[in-house]
RODO-2510 file (C-alpha; in nm, 4 decimals, decimal comma):
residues 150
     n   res          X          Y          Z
     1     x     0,7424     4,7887    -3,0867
     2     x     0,4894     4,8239    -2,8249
     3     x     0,2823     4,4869    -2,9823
     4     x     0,6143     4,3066    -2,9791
     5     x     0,6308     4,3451    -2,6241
     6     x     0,2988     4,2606    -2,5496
     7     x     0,3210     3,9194    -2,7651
     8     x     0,6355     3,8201    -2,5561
     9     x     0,4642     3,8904    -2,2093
    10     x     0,1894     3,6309    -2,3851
    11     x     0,3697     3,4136    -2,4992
    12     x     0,6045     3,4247    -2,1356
    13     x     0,3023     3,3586    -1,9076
    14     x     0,1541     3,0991    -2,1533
    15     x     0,4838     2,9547    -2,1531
    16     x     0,4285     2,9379    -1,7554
    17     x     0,0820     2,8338    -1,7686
    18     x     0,1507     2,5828    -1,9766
    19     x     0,4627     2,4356    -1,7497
    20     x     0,1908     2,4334    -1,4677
    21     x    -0,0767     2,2278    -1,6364
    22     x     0,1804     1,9920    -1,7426
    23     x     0,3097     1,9408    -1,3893
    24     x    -0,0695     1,9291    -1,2766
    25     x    -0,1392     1,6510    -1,5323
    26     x     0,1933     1,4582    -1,4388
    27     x     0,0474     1,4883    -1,0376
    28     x    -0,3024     1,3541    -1,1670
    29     x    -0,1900     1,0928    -1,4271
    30     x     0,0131     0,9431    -1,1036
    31     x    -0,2806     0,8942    -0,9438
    32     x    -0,5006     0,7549    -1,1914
    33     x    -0,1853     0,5156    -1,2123
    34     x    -0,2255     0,4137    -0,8595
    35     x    -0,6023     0,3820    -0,8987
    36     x    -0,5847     0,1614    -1,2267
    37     x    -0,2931    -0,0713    -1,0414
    38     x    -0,5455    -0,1129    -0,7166
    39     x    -0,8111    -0,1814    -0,9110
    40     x    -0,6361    -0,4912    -1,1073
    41     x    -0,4671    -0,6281    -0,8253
    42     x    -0,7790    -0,5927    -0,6218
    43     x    -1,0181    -0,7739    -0,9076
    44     x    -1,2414    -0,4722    -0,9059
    45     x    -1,2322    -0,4981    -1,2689
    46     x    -1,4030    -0,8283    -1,3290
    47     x    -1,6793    -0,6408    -1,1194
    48     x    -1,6585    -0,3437    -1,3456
    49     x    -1,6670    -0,5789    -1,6489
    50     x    -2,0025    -0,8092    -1,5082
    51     x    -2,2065    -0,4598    -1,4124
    52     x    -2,1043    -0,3786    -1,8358
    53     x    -2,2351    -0,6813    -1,8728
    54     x    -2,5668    -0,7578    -1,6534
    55     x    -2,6405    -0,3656    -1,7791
    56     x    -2,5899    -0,4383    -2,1426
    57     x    -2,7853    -0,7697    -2,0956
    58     x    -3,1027    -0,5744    -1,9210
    59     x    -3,1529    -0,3091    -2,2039
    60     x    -3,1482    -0,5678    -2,4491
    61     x    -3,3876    -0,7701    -2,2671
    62     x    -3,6079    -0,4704    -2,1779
    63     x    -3,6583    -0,4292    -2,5455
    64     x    -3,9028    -0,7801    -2,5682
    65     x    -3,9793    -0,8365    -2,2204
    66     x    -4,1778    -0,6391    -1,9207
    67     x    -3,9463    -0,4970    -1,6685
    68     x    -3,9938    -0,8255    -1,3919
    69     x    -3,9100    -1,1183    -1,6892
    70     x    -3,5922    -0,8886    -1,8019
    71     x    -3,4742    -0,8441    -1,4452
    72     x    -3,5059    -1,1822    -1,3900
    73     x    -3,3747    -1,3667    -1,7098
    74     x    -3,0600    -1,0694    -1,6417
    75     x    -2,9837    -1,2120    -1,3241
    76     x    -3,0586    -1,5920    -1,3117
    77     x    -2,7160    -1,7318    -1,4132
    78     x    -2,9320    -1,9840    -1,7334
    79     x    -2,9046    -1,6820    -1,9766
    80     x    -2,5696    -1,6002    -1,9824
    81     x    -2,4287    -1,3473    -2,2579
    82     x    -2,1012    -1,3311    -2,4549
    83     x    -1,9266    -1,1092    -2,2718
    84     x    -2,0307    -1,3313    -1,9147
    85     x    -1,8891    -1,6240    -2,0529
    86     x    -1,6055    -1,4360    -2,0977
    87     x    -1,5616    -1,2672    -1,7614
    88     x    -1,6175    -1,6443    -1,6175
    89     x    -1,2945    -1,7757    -1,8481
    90     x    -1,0776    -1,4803    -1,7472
    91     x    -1,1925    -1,5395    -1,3952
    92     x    -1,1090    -1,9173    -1,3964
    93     x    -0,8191    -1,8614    -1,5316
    94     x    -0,6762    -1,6203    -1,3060
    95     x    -0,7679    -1,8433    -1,0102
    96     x    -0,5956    -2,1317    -1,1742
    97     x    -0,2500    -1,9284    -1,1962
    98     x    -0,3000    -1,8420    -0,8224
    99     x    -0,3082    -2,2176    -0,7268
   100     x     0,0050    -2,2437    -0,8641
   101     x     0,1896    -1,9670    -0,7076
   102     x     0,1399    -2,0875    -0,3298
   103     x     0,3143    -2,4515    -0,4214
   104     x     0,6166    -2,2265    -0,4612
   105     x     0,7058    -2,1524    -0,1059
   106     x     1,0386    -2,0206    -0,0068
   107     x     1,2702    -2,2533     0,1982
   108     x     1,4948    -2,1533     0,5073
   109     x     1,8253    -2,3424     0,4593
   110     x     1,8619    -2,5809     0,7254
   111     x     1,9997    -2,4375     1,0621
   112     x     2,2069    -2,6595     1,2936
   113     x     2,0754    -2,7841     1,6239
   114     x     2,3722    -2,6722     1,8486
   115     x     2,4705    -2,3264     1,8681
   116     x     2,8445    -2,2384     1,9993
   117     x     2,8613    -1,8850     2,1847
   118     x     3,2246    -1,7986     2,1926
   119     x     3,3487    -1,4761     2,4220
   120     x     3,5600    -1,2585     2,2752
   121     x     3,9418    -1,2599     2,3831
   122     x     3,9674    -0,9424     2,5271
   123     x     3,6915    -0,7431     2,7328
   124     x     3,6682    -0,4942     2,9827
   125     x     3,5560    -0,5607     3,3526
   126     x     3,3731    -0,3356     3,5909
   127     x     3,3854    -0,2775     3,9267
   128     x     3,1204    -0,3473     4,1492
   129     x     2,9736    -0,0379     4,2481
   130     x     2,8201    -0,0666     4,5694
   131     x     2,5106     0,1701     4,5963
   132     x     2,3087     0,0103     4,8669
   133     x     2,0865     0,2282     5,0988
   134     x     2,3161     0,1253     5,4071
   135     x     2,6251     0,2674     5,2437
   136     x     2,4861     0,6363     5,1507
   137     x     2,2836     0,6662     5,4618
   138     x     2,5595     0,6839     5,7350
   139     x     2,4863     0,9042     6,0077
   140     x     2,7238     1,2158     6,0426
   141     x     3,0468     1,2626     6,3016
   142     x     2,9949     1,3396     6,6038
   143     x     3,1051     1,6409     6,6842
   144     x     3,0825     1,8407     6,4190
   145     x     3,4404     1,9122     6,3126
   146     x     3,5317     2,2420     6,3003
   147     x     3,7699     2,2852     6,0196
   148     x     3,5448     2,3353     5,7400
   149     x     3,3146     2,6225     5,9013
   150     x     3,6284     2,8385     5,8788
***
């Protein structure tokens, strides 16, 4: 009896661990998400791709050549290797489908050169209210009067 109560307190707080890491992984797999759209819309990824590449390309190279002729037939643009041809294609061809997209402008409809303000029919007027200093500065009676110290 005693075990069977202990196995469903397990069970219960793995139960509520496990709801936890699942909400923590949700929170984290959103931003990965946001990280992995930046990073295409920014390009960043034909950067990631050529540092595979220029990487992959100097190990190889180390493997017939001193250290100066590998860095140098990595990086001089003559040698280039599969993958850099390919990062070149997928580069050229994203710029090509970006040329297109700016001929494709959106148009205002035409506006007309004379504009007619109409009032409405009804409105309400105000009174002038007169609040200059020579109206609220007048100087007091003289005398006094009397009736209203009584």
């Amino acid at each position: 009896m005693k075990d069977m109560q202990f196995m469903r307190r397990i069970l219960r707080l793995d139960w509520r661990t496990a709801k936890r890491m699942i909400s923590i992984v949700f929170a984290r797999s959103r931003k990965y998400l946001v990280v992995a759209v930046l990073v295409l819309t920014t390009g960043m990824h034909w950067a990631a791709l050529q540092t595979v590449a220029w990487t992959t390309m100097l190990a190889n190279n180390l493997r017939t050549q001193s250290v100066s002729e590998a860095v140098s037939k990595t990086f001089d643009g003559e040698h280039p290797c599969p993958l850099c041809k390919a990062i070149a294609t997928g580069k050229k061809s994203e710029k090509k489908s970006e040329r297109v997209s700016p001929t494709m402008k959106m148009e205002c409809p035409l506006v007309a050169n004379r504009f007619d303000l109409i009032s409405p029919k009804s409105f309400l007027t105000f009174t002038r209210l007169e609040l200059s200093a020579d109206s609220s500065c007048s100087r007091p009676p003289v005398p006094p009067p009397r009736n209203s110290f009584v």
